[in-house]
OpenMM code with the backbone's topology and positions (N, CA, C; nanometers):
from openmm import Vec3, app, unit

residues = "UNK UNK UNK UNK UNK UNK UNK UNK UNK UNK UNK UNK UNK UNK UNK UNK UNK UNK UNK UNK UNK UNK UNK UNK UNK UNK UNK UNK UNK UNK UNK UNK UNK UNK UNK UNK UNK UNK UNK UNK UNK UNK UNK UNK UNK UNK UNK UNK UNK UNK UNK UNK UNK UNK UNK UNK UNK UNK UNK UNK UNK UNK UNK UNK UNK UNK UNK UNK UNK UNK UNK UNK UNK UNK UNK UNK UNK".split()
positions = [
    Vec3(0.0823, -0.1203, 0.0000),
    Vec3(0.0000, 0.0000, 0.0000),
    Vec3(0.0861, 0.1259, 0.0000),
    Vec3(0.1905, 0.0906, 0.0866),
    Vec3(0.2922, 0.2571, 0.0774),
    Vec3(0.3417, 0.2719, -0.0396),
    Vec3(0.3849, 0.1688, -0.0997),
    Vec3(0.4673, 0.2257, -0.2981),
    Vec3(0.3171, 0.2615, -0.4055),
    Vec3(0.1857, 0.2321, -0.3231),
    Vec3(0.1007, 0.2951, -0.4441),
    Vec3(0.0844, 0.4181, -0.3950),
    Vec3(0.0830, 0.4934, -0.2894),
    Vec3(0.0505, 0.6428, -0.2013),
    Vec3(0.2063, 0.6735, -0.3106),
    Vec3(0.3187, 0.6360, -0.2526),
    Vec3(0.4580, 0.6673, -0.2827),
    Vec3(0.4185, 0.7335, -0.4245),
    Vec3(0.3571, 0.6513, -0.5409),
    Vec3(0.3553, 0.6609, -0.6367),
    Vec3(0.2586, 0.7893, -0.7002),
    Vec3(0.1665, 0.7487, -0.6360),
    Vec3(0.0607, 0.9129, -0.6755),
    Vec3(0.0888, 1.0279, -0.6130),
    Vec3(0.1797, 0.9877, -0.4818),
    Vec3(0.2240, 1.1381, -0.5111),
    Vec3(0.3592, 1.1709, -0.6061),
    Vec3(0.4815, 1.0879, -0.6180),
    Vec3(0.5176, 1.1355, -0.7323),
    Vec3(0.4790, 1.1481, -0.8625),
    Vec3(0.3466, 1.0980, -0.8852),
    Vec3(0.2846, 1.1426, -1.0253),
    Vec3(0.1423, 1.1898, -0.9666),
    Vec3(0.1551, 1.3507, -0.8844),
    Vec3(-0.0114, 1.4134, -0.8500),
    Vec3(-0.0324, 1.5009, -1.0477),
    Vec3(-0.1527, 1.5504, -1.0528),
    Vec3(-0.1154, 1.5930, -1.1582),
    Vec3(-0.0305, 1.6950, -1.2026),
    Vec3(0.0105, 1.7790, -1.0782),
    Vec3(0.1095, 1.9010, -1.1266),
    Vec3(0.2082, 1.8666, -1.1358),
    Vec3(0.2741, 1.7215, -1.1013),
    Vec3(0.4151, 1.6492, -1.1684),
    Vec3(0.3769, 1.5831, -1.2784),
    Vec3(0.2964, 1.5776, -1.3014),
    Vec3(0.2479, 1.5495, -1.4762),
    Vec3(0.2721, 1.6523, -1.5332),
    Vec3(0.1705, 1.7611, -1.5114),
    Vec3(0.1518, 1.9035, -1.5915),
    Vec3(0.3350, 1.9350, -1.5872),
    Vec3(0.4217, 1.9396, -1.5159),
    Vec3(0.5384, 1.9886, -1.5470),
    Vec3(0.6487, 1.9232, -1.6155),
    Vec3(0.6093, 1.7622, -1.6200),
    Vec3(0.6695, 1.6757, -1.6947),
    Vec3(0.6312, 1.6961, -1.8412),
    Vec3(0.5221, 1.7024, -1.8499),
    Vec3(0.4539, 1.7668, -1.9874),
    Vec3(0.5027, 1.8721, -2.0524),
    Vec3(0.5058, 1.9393, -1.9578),
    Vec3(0.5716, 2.1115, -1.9804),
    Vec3(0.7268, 2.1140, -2.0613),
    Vec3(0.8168, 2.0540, -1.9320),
    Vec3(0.9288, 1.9983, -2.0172),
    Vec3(0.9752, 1.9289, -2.1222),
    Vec3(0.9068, 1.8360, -2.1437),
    Vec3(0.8855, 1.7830, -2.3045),
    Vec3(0.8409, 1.8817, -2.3799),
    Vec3(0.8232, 1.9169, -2.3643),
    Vec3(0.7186, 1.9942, -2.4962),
    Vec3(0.7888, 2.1223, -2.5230),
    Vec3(0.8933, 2.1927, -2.4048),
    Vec3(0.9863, 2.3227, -2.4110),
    Vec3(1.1502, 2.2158, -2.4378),
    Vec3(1.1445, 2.1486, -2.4523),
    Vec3(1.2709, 2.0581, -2.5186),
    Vec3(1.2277, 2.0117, -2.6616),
    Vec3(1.1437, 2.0334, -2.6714),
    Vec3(1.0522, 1.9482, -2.8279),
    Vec3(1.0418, 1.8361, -2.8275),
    Vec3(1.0795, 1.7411, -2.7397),
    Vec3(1.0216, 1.6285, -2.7726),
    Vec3(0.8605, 1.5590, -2.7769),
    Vec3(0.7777, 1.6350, -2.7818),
    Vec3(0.6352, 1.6567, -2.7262),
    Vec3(0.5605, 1.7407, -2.8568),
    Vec3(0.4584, 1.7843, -2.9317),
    Vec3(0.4320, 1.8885, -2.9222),
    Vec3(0.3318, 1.9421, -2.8684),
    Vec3(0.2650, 2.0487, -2.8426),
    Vec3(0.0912, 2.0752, -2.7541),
    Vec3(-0.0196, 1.9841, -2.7906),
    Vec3(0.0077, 1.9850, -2.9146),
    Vec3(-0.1104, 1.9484, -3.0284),
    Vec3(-0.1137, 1.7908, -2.9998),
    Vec3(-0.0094, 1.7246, -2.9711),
    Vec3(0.0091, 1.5754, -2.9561),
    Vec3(-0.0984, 1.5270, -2.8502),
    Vec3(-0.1610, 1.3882, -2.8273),
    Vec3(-0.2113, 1.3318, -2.7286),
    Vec3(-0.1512, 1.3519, -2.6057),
    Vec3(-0.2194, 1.3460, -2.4948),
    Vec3(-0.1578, 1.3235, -2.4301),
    Vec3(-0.1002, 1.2161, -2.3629),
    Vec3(-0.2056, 1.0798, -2.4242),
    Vec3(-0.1301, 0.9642, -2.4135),
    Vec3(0.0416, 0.9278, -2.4916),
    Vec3(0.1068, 1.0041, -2.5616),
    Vec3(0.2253, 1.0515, -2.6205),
    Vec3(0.3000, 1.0713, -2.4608),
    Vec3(0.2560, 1.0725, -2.3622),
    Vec3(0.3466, 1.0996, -2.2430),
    Vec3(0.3779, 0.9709, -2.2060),
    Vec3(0.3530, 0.8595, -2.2377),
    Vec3(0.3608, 0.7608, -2.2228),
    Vec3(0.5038, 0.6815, -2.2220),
    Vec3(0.5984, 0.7773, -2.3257),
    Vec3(0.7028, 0.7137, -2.3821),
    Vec3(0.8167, 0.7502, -2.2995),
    Vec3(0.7868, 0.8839, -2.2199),
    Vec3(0.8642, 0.9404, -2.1533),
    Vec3(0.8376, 0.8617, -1.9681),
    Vec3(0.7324, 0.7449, -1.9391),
    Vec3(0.6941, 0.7750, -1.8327),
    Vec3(0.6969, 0.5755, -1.8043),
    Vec3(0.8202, 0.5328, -1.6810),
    Vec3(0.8139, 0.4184, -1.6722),
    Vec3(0.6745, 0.3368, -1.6773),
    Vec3(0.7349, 0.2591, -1.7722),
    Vec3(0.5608, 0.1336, -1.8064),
    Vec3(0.4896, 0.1076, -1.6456),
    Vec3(0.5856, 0.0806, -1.5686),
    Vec3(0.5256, 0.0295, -1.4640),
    Vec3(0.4426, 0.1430, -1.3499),
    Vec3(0.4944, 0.2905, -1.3801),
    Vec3(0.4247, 0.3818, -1.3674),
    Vec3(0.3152, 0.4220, -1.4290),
    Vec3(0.3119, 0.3907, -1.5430),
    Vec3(0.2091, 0.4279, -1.6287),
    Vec3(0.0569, 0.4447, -1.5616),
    Vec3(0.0433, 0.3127, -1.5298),
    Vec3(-0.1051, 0.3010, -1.4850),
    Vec3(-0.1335, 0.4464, -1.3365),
    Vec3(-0.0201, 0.3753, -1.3318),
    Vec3(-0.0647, 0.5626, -1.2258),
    Vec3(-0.0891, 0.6438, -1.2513),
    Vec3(-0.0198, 0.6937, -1.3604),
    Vec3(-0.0464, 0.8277, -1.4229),
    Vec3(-0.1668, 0.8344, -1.5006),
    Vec3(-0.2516, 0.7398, -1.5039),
    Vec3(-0.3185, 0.7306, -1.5850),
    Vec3(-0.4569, 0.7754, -1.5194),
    Vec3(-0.4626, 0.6846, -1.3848),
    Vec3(-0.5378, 0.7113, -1.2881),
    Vec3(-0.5568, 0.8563, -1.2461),
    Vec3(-0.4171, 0.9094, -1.2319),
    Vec3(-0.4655, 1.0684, -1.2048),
    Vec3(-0.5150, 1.1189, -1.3139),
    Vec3(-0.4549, 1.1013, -1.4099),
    Vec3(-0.5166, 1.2148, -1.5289),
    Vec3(-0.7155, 1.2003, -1.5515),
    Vec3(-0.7071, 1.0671, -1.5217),
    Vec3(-0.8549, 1.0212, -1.5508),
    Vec3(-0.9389, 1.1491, -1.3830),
    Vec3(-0.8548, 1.1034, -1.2895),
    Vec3(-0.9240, 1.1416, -1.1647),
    Vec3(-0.9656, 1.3021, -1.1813),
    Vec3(-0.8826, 1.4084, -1.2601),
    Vec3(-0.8585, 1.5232, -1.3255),
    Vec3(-0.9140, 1.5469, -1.4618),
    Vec3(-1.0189, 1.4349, -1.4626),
    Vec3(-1.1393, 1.4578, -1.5947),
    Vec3(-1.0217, 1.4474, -1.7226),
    Vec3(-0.8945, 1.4393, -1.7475),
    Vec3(-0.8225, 1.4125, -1.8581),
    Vec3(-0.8630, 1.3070, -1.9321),
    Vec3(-0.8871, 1.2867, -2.0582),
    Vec3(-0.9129, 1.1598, -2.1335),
    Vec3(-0.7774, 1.1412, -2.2096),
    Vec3(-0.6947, 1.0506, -2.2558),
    Vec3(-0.5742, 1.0263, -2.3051),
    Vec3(-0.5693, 1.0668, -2.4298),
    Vec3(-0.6584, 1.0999, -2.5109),
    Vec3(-0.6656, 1.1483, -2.6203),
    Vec3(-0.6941, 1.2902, -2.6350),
    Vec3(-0.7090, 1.3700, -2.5497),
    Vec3(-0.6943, 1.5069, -2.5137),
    Vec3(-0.5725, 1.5411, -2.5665),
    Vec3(-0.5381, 1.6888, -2.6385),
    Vec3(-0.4166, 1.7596, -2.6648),
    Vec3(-0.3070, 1.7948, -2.5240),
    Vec3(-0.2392, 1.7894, -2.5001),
    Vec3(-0.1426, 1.8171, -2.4082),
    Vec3(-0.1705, 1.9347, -2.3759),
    Vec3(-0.1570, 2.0376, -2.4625),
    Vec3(-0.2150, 2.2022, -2.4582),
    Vec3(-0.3301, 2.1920, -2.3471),
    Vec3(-0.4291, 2.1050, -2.3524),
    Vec3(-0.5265, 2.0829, -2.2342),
    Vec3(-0.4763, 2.0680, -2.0861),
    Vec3(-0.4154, 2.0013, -2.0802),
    Vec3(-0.3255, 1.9612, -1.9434),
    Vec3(-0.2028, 2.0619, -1.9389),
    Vec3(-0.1617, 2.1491, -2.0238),
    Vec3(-0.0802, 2.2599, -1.9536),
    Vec3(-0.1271, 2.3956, -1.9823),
    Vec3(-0.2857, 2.4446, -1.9247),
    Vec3(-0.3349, 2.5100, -1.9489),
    Vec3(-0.3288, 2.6200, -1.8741),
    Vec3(-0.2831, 2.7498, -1.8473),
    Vec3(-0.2412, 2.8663, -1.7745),
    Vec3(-0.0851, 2.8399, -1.7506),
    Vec3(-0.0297, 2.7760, -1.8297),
    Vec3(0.1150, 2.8112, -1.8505),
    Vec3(0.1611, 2.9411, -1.9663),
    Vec3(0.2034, 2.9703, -1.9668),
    Vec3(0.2479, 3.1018, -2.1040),
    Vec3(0.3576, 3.0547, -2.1663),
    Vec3(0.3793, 3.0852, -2.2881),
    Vec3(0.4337, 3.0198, -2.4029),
    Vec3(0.4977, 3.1828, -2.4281),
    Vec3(0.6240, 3.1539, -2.4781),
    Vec3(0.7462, 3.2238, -2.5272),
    Vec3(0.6747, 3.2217, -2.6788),
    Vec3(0.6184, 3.2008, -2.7845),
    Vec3(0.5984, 3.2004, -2.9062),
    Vec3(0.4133, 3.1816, -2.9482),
    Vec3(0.3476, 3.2629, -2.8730),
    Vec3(0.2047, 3.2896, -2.9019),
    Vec3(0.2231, 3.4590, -2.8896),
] * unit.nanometer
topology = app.Topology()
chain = topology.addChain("A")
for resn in residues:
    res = topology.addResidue(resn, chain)
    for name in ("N", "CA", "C"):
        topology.addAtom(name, app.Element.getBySymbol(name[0]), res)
């Protein structure tokens, strides 16, 4: 039970939203991409966690990333 607590809190969603963030200001990401595309960056065995929060945070995996880093400001808008 403590490595699944352990686990959601290192993946609450604002360590998503900033993991996101960083991909996407390195380019490996772009806004427009799914956000299931975070996937590649995010251990398999973590996955399902992250998945759980995003769902718990009304996210559907097929949502744009731009959705999940929404009131961030962009250097090029």
């Amino acid at each position: 039970m403590l490595n699944m607590i352990e686990s959601r809190v290192k993946y609450s969603v604002d360590v998503i939203r900033e993991e996101a963030y960083q991909l996407v200001c390195e380019g490996k990401l772009h806004r427009q991409q799914s956000i299931y595309n975070l996937c590649k960056y995010i251990p398999p065995c973590e996955w399902p966690n992250v998945e759980c929060e995003l769902e718990r945070h009304d996210f559907l995996l097929r949502d744009p990333i731009i959705d999940l880093l929404s009131g961030k400001s962009w250097i090029d808008d």
